[in-house]
C-alpha positions as CSV (number, residue, x, y, z in Angstrom):
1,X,3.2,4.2,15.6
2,X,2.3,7.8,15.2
3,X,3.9,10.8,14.5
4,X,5.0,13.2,17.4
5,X,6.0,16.9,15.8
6,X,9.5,17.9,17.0
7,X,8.8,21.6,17.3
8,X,6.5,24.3,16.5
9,X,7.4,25.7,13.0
10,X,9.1,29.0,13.0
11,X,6.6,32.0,12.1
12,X,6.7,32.3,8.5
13,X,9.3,29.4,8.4
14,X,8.4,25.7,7.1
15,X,6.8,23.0,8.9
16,X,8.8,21.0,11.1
17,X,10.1,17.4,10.3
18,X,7.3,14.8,11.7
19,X,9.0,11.9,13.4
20,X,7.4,8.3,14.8
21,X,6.8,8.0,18.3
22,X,7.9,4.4,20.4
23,X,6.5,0.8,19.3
24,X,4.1,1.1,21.9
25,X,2.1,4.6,21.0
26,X,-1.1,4.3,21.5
27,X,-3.2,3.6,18.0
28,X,-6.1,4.3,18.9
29,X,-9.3,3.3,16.9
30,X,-9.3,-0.2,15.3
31,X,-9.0,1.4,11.9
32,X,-5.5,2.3,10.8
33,X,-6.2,4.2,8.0
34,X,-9.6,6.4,7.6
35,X,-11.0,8.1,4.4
36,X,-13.7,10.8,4.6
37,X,-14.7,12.3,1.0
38,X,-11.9,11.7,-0.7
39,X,-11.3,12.8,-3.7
40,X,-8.0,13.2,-6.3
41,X,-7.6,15.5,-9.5
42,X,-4.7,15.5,-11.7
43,X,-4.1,19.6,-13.3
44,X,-7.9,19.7,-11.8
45,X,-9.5,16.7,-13.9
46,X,-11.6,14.8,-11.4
47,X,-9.8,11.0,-11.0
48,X,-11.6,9.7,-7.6
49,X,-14.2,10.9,-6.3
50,X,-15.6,11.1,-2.4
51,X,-14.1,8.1,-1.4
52,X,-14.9,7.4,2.2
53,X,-13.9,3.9,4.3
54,X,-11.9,2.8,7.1
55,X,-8.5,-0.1,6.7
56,X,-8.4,-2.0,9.9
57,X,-5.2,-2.7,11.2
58,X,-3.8,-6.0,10.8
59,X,-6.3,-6.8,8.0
60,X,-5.6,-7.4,4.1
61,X,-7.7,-5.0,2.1
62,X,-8.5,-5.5,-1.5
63,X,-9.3,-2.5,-4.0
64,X,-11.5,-4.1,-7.1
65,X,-12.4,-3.0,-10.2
66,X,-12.2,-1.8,-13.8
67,X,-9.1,-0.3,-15.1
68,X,-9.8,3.6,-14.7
69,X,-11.9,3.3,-11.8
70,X,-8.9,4.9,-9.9
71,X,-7.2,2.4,-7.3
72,X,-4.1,2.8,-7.9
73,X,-4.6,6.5,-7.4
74,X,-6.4,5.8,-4.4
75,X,-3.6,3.4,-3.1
76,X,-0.7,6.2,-3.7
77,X,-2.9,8.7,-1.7
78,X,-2.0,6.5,1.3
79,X,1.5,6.8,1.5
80,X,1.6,10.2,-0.2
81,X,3.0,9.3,-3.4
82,X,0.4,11.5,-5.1
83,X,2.5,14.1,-4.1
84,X,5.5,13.4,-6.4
85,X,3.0,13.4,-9.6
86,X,2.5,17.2,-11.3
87,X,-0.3,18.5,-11.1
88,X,-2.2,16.1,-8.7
89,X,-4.1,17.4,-5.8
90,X,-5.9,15.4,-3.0
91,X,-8.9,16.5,-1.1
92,X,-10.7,15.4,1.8
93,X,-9.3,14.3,4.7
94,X,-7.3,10.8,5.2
95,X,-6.0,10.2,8.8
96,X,-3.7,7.5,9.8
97,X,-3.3,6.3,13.7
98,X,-5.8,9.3,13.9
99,X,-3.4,11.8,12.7
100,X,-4.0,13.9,9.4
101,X,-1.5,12.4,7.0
102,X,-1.4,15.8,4.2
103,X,-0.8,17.9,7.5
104,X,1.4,20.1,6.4
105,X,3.4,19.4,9.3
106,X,3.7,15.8,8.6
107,X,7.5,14.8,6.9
108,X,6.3,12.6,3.5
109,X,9.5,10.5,3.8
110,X,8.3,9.4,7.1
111,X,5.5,8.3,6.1
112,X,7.0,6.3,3.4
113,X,9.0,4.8,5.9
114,X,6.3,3.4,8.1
115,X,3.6,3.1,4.9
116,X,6.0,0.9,2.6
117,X,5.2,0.0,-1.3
118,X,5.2,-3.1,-3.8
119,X,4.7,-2.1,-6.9
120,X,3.0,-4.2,-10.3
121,X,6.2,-5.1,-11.6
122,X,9.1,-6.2,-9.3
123,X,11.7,-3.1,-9.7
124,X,14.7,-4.9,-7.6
125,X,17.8,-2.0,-8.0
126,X,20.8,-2.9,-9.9
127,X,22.6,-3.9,-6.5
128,X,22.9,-7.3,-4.7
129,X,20.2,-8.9,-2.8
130,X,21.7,-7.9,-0.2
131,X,22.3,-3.9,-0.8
132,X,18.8,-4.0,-2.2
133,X,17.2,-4.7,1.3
134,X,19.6,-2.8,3.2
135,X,19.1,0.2,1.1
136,X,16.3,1.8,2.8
137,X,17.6,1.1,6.2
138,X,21.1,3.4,4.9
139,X,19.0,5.8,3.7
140,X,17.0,6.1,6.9
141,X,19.7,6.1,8.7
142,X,18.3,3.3,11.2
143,X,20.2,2.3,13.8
144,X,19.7,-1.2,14.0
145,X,22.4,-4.1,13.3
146,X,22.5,-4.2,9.7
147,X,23.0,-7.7,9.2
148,X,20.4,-8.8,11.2
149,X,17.8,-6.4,9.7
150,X,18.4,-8.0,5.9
151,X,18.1,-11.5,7.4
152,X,14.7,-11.0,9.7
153,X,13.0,-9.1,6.5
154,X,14.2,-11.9,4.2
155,X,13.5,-14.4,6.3
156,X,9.4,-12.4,7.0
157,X,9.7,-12.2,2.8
158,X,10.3,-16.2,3.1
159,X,13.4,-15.9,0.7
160,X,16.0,-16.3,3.3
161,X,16.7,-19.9,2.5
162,X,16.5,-19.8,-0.8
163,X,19.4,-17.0,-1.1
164,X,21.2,-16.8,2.1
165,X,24.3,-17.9,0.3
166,X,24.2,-15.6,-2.7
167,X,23.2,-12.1,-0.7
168,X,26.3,-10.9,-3.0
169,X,24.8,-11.6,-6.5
170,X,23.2,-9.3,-8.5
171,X,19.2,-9.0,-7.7
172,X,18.6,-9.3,-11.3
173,X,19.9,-13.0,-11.5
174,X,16.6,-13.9,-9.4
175,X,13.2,-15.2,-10.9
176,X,10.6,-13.1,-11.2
177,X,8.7,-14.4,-8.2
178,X,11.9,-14.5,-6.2
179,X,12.1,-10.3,-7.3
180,X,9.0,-9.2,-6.1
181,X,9.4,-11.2,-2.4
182,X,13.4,-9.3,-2.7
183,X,10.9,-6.5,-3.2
184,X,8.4,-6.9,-0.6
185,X,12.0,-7.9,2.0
186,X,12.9,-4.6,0.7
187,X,9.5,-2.9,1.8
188,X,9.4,-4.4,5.4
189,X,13.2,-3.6,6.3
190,X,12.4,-0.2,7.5
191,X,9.7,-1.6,9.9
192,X,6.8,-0.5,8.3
193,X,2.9,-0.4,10.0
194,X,1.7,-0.8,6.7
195,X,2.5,-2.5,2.9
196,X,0.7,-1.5,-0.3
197,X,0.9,-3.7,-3.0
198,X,-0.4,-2.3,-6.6
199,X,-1.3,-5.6,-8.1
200,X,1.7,-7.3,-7.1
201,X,1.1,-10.8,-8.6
202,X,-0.1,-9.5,-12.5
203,X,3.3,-10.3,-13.6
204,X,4.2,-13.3,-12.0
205,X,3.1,-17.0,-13.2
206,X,0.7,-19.2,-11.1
207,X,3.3,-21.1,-8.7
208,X,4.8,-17.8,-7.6
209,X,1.3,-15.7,-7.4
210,X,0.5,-18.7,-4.8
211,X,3.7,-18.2,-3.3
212,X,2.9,-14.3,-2.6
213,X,-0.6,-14.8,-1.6
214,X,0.4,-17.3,1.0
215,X,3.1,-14.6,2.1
216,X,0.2,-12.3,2.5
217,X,-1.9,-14.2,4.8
218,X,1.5,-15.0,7.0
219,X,2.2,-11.3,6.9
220,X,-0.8,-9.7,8.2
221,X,-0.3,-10.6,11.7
222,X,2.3,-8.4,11.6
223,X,1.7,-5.8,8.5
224,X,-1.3,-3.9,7.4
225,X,-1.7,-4.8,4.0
226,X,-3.7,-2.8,0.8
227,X,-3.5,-4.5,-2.1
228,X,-5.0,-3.4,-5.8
229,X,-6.1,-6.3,-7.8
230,X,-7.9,-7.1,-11.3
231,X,-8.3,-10.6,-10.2
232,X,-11.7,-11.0,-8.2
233,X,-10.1,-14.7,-7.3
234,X,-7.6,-13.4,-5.8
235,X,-9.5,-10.7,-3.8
236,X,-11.5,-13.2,-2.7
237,X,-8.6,-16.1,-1.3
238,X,-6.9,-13.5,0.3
239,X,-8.5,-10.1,1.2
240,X,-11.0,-9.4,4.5
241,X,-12.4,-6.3,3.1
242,X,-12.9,-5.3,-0.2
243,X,-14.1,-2.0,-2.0
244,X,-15.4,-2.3,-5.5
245,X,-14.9,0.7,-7.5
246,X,-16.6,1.9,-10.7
247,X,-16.0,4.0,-13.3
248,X,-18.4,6.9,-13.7
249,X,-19.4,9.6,-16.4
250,X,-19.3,13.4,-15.1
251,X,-19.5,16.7,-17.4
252,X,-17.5,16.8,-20.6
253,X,-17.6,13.1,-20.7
254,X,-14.7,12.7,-18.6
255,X,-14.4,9.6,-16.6
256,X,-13.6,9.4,-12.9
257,X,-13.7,6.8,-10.4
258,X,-16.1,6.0,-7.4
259,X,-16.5,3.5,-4.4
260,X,-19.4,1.7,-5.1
261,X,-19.1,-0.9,-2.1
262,X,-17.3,-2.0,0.4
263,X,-18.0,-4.6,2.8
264,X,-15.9,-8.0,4.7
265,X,-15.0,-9.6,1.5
266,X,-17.3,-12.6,1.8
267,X,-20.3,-10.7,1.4
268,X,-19.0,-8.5,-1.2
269,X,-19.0,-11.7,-3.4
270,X,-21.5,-13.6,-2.2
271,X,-24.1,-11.1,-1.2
272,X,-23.8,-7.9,-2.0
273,X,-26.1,-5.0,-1.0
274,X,-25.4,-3.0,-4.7
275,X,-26.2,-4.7,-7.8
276,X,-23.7,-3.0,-10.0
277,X,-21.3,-5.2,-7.7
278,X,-23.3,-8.1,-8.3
279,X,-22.6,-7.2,-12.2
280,X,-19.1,-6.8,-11.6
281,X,-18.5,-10.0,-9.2
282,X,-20.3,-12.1,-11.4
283,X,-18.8,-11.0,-14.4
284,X,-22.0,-9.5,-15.7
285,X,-19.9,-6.6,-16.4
286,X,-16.0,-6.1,-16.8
């Protein structure tokens, strides 16, 4: 969905909130999200640099690479999260639905809602499994029957069976695994377009990182999904595009990251048109 401004601001006043329009807005181009010349500086040291690629909707997207190279930055730039960090400042232009998402008229906490987060390490809150999925429905303010919203995003995060008859216990009783799909329920209960996922299996053992990948691949029919990764395997099982970032050297020998590639994932690792992705896919490099 897209956002539909409320009201002209005020003269001299502040922006107006930015809410979503219906279900059935118009999307527009294939792409949900796209990037032209992005680039992100923390207190005015260059991080990314002139990032430029489009995220097609209903799609998982991988982000690859060395640690440094800037993903992570690049991923929080999509649901504005930049913007609680001090001193960070993103330029270029990144539209979403076709709509500029650092408008100044656009509300950041309704883009969260719609552009939802898993981050590296499950962070379930110190609440049941229940009030832990509900919790960003309250906050929102949604409408919908409560009840029925926990179940359907448990039952999307294929946990519902496994703690329908516990929702009361404490979140930090669950395994691991079982925390980060609590945490990805908790990401789709406000009825998000999109989920980003910064490395979401890193912490997890084998069994469960097989247990989230397959609840990727069941989830983008419905979801847009980003997702950071270190491991090129799992880029390649589960992703349809992927961008390959590298770290590069600019004045003062400060380091800064830049898209080197990005292409349908299957020719990203089996024929790339760059050789320093060839390096990097092949392990020529790390």
């Amino acid at each position: 969905m897209a956002w539909k401004v409320k009201e002209e601001p005020a003269p001299g006043g502040a922006a107006p909130d930015v809410t979503p329009q219906g279900e059935h807005a118009p999307t527009g181009a294939q792409n949900i999200f796209e990037l032209q010349a992005v680039s992100v500086r923390y207190s005015g040291n260059l991080a990314v640099k002139e990032v430029g690629f489009g995220v097609p909707t209903n799609r998982i997207t991988a982000l690859i690479g060395a640690s440094g190279c800037g993903k992570s930055t690049l991923l929080r730039c999509l649901n504005r999260m930049n913007d609680l960090i001090p001193g960070a400042r993103v330029e270029g232009t990144i539209t979403y639905k076709g709509q500029d998402l650092y408008s100044p008229r656009v509300d950041p906490v309704q883009v969260r809602k719609r552009i939802g987060m898993v981050f590296q390490k499950p962070n379930p809150f110190p609440k049941s499994i229940f009030d832990n999925v509900a919790f960003g429905p309250r906050v929102l303010g949604m409408k919908e029957d409560i009840n029925l919203l926990v179940e359907n995003a448990l039952r999307r995060a294929s946990l519902w069976d496994e703690v329908k008859d516990r929702l009361k216990d404490s979140a930090l009783g669950m395994s691991g695994g079982q925390q980060q799909r609590l945490c990805i329920a908790r990401a789709i209960a406000t009825e998000p377009d999109v989920i980003l996922m910064d490395e979401p299996c890193s912490a997890l053992d084998p069994i469960s990182t097989a247990r989230i990948e397959d609840l990727m691949n069941e989830l983008k029919d419905r979801y847009t999904i980003v997702i950071v990764t270190h491991n090129m395997q799992q880029a390649a099982r589960v992703s349809d595009k992927t961008a390959y970032f590298s770290v590069e050297v600019g004045d003062n020998d400060r380091r800064y990251g830049r898209l080197i590639e990005y292409d349908d994932t299957e020719r990203i690792f089996t024929n790339p048109s760059d050789q320093r992705t060839e390096d990097y896919v092949t392990g020529k490099v790390g």
